[in-house]
Backbone as JSON, one array per atom type, in Angstrom:
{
  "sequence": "XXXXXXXXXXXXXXXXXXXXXXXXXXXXXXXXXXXXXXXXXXXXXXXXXXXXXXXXXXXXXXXXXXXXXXXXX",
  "N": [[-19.42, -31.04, 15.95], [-19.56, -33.89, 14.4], [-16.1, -35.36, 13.81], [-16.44, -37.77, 11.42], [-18.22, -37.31, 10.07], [-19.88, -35.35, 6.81], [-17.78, -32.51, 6.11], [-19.53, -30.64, 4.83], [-22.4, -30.64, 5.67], [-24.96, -29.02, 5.62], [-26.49, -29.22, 7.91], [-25.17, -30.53, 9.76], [-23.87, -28.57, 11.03], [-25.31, -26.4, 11.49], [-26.13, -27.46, 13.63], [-23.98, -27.6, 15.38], [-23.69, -24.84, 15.47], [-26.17, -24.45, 16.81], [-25.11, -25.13, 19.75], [-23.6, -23.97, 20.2], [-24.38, -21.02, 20.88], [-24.94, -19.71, 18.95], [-26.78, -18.88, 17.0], [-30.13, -18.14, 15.89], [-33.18, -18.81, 16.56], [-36.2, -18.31, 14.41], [-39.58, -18.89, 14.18], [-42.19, -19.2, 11.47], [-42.17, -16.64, 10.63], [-43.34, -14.61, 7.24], [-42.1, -15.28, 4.02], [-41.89, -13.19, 1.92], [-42.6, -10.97, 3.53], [-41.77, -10.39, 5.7], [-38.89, -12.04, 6.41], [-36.39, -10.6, 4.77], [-36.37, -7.99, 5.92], [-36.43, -8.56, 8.89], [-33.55, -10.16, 8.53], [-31.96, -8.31, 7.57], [-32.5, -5.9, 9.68], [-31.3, -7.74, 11.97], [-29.17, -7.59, 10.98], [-27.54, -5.51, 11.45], [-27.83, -5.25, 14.2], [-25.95, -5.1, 16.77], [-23.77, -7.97, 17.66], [-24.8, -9.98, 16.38], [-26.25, -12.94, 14.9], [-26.34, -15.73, 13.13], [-29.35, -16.41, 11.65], [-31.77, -18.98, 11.53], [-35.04, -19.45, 9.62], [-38.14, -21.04, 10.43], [-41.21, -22.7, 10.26], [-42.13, -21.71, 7.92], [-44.42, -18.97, 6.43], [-46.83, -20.32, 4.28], [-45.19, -22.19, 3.03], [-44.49, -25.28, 2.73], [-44.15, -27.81, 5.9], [-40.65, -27.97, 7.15], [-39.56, -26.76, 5.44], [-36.73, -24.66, 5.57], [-34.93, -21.51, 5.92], [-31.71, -20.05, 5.7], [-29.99, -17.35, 7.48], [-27.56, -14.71, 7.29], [-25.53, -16.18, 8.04], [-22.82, -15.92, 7.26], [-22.1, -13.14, 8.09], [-20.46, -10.17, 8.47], [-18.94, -7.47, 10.84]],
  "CA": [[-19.63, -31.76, 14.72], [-18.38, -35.42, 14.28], [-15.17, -35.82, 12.78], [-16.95, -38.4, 10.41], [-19.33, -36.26, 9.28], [-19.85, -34.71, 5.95], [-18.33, -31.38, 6.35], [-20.12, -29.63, 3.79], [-23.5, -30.95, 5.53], [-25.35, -27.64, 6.47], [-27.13, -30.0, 9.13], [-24.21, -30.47, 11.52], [-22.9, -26.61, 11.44], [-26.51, -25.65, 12.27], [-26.44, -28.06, 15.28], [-22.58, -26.67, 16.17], [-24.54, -23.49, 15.76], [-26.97, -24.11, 18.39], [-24.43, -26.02, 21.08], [-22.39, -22.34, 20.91], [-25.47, -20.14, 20.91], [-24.46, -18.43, 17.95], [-28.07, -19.13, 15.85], [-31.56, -18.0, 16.85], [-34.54, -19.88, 15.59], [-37.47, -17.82, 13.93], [-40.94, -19.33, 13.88], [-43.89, -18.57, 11.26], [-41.93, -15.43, 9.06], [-43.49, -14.61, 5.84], [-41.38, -14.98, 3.08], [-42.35, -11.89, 1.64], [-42.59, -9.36, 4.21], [-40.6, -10.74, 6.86], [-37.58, -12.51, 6.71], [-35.67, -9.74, 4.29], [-36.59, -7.03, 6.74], [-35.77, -9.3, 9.8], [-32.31, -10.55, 8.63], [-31.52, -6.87, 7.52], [-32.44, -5.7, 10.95], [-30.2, -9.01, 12.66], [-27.48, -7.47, 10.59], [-27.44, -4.05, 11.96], [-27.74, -5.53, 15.99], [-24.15, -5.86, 17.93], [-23.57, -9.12, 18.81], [-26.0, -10.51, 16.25], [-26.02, -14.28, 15.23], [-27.0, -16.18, 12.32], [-31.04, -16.77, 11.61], [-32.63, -20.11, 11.07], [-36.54, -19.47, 9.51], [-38.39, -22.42, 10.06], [-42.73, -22.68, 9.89], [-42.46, -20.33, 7.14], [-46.18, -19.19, 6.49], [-47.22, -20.55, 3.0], [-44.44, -23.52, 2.37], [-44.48, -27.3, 3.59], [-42.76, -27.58, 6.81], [-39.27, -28.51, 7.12], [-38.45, -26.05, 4.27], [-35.85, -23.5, 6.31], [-34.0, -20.92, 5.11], [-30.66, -19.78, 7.16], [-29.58, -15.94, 7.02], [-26.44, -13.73, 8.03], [-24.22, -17.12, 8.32], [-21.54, -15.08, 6.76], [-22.28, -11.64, 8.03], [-19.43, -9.54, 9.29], [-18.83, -6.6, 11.15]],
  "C": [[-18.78, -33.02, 14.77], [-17.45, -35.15, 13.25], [-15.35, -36.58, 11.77], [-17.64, -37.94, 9.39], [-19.03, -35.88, 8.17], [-19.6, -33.2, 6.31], [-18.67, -30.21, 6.06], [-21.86, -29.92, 3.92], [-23.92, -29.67, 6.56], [-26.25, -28.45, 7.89], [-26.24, -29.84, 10.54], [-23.98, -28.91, 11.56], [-24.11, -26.46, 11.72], [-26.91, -26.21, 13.54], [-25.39, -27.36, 15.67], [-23.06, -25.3, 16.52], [-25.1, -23.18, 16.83], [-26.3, -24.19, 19.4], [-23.84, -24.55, 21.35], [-23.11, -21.26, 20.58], [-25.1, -19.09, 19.9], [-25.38, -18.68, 16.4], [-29.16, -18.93, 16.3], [-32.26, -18.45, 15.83], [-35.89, -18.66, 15.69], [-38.45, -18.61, 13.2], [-42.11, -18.85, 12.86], [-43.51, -17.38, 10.91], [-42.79, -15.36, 8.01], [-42.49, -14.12, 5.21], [-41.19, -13.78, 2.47], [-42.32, -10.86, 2.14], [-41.42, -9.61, 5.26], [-39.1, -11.0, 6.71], [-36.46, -12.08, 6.09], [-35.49, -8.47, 5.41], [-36.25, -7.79, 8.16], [-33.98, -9.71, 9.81], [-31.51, -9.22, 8.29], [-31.35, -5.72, 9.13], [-31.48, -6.63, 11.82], [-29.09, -8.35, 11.69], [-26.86, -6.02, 11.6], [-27.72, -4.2, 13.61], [-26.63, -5.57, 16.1], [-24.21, -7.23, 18.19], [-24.68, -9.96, 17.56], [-25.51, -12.1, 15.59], [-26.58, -14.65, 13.74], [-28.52, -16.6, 12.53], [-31.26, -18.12, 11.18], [-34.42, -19.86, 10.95], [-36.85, -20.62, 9.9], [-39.76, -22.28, 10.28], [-42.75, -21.6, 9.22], [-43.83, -20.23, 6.55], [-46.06, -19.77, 4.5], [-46.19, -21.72, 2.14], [-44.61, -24.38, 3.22], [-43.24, -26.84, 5.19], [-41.53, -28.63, 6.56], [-38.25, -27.7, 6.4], [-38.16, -24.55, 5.68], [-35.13, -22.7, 5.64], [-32.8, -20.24, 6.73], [-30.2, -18.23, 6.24], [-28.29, -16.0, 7.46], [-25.53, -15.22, 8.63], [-23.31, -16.95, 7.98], [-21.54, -13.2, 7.21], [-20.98, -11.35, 8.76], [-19.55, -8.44, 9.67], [-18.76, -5.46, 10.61]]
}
């Protein structure tokens, strides 16, 4: 993250995210069935990582939602 940076901008921490492989990108979830039952399951893995949704079925793209970026052990 740049030292300049805003650092309350969820933008850069989700790039820092990717550079230290500690975020996996999910494609094309439904809101609805999926991505409660997905990030519930990603909690309960070893080793598991924060979620980034992104082509979520039935919203505009761009809209993302981020999971388990606070989950703990």
């Amino acid at each position: 993250m740049s030292p300049t940076g805003n650092p309350l901008d969820l933008r850069a921490w989700i790039a820092q995210m990717h550079e230290l492989g500690e975020i996996d990108d999910v494609y094309g979830a439904d809101a609805r069935l999926e991505i409660g039952a997905i990030s519930q399951l990603n909690d309960k893995r070893e080793g598991s990582r924060a979620l980034i949704f992104d082509d979520i079925a039935g919203y505009p793209g761009g809209w993302r939602v981020v999971a388990a970026h606070v989950s703990m052990p």
